[in-house]
MITOR-589055 format. One line per 3 residues: their letters; for each residue x, y, z of N, C-alpha, C. Coordinates in steps of 0.05 Angstrom, whole numbers, m for minus. Each point is the difference from the previous one (the first is absolute). Example, Ala and Ser with C-alpha at 12.3 -4.5 7.8 and 13.67 -1.06 7.14 Angstrom:
as	264 m114 156 m18 24 0 18 24 0 | m7 21 m14 16 24 1 m15 22 14
***
This chain:
xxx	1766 781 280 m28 m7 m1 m17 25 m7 | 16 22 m16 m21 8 m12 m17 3 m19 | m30 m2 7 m19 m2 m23 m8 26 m22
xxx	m5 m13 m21 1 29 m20 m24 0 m5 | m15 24 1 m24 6 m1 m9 0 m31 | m16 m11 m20 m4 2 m18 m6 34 m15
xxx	10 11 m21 m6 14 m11 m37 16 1 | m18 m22 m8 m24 3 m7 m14 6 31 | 18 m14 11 m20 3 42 17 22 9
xxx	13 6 m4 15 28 6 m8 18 m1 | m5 10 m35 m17 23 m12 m27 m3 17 | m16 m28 6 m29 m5 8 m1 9 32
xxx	19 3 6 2 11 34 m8 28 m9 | 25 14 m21 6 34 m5 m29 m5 2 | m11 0 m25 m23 6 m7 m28 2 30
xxx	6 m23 9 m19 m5 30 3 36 14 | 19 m5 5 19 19 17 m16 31 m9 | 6 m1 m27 m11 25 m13 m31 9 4
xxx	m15 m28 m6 m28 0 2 m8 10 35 | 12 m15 14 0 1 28 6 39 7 | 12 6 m8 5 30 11 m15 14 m11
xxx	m10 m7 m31 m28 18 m8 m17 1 13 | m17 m33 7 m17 m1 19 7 24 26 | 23 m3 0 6 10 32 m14 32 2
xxx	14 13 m16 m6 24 m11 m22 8 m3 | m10 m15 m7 m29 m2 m10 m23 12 28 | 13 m21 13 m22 1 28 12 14 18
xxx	27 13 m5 7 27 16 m12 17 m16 | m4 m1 m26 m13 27 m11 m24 5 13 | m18 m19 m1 m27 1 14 1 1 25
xxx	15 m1 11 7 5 35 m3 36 m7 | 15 0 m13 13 37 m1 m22 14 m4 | m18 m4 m20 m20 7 m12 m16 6 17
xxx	m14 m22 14 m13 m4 22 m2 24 21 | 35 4 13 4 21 11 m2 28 m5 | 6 m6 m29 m9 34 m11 m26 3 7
xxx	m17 m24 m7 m27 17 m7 m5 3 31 | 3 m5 26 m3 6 24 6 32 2 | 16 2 m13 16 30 8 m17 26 m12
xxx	m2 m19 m32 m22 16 m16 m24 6 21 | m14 m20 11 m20 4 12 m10 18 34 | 27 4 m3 m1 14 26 16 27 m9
xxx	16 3 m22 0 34 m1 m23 12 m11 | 12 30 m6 m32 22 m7 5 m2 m25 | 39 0 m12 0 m1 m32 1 m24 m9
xxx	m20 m17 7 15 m25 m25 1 0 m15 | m5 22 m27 5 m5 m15 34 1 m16 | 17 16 24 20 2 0 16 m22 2
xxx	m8 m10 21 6 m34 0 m4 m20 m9 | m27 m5 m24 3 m13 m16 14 1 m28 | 0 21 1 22 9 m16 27 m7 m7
xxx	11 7 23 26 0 9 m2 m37 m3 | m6 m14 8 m3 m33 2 m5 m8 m17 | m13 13 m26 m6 m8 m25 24 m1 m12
xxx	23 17 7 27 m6 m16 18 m20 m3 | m1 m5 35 10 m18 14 m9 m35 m12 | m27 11 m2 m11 m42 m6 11 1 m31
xxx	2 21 m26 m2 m2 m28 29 m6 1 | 18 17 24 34 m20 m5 9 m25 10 | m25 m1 17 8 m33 7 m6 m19 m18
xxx	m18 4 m14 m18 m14 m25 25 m4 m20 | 11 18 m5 27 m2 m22 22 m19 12 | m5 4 16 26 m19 17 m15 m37 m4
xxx	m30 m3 4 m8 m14 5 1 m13 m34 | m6 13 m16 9 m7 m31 28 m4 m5 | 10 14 4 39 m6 3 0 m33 4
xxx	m1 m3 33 0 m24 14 m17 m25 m22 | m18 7 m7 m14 m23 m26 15 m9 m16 | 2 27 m18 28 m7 m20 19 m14 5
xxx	13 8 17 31 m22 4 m16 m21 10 | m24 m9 20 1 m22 m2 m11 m22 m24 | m12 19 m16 m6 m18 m27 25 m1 m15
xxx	16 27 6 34 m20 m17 11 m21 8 | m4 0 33 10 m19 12 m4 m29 m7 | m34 m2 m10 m10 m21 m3 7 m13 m26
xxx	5 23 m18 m4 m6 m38 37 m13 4 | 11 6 15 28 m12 0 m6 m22 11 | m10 m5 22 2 m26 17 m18 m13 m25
xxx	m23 m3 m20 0 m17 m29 21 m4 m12 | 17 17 m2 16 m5 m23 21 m6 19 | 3 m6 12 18 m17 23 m3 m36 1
xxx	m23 m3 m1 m17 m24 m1 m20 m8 m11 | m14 m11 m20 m20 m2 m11 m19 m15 10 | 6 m21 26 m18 m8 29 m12 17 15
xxx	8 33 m3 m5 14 22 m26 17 m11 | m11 m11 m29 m19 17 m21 m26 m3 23 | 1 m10 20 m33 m11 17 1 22 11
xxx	24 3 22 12 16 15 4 25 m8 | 2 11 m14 1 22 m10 m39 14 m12 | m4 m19 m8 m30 7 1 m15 0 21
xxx	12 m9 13 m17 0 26 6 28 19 | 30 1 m9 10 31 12 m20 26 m17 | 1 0 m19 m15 18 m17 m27 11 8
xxx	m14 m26 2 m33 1 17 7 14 22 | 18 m7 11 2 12 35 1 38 3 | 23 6 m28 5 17 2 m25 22 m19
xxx	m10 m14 m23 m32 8 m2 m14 2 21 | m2 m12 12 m22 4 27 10 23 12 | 23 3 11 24 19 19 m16 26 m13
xxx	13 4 m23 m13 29 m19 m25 8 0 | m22 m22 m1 m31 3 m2 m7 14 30 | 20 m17 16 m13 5 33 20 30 10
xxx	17 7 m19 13 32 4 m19 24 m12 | m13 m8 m28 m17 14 m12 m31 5 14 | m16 m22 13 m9 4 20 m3 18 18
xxx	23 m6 16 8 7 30 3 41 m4 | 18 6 m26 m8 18 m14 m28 11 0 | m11 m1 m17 m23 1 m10 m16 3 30
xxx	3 m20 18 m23 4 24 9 20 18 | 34 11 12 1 16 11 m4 24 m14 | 4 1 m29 m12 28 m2 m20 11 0
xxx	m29 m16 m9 m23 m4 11 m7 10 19 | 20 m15 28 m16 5 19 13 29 12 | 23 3 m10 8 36 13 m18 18 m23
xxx	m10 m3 m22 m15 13 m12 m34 6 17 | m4 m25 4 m20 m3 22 4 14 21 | 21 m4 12 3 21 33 3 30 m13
xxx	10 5 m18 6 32 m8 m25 14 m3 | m26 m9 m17 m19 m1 m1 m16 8 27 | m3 m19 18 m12 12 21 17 14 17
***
């Protein structure tokens, strides 16, 4: 009685799965961040420390593009797997457009605001 999981819902799990740990990442990055800038704000050098954290967020960012990629391979297979799954796969796309927009962001605002704390 065992059931075989279809090809197309298989890959659509990977894919979930994938999306799901970016997110994850995502909001540990901003956890981390968070913490830095506490630390920033209570030493004498922060500028040492934003620094030093500025390396840290630009390699996670690469990791965070990595993780896109395979899951848009993931997806461009799961089409050409199934030609039912063309909704589904667009629909993955948007998600992971959004994912990128809200990394470029999250970017963009923490450096802002440690540029802001270095400043004063």
């Amino acid at each position: 009685m065992d059931k075989k999981v279809p090809l197309e819902i298989g890959i659509m799990r990977f894919a979930g799965s994938l999306a799901y740990n970016l997110l994850s990442r995502l909001i540990q990055r901003q956890q981390t961040n968070q913490g830095q800038k506490l630390l920033d704000e209570t030493d004498e050098n922060s500028s040492r420390w934003i620094s030093s954290g500025s390396s840290s967020r630009s390699s996670s960012s690469i990791v965070v593009v990595v993780e896109v990629v395979v899951l848009v391979v993931v997806v461009a297979a799961a089409a050409e797997a199934a030609a039912a799954v063309v909704v589904v796969v667009a629909v993955v796309v948007v998600v992971v457009v959004v994912v990128v927009v809200v990394v470029v962001v999250v970017d963009i605002v923490v450096v802002a605001t440690a540029a802001e704390a270095a400043a004063e």
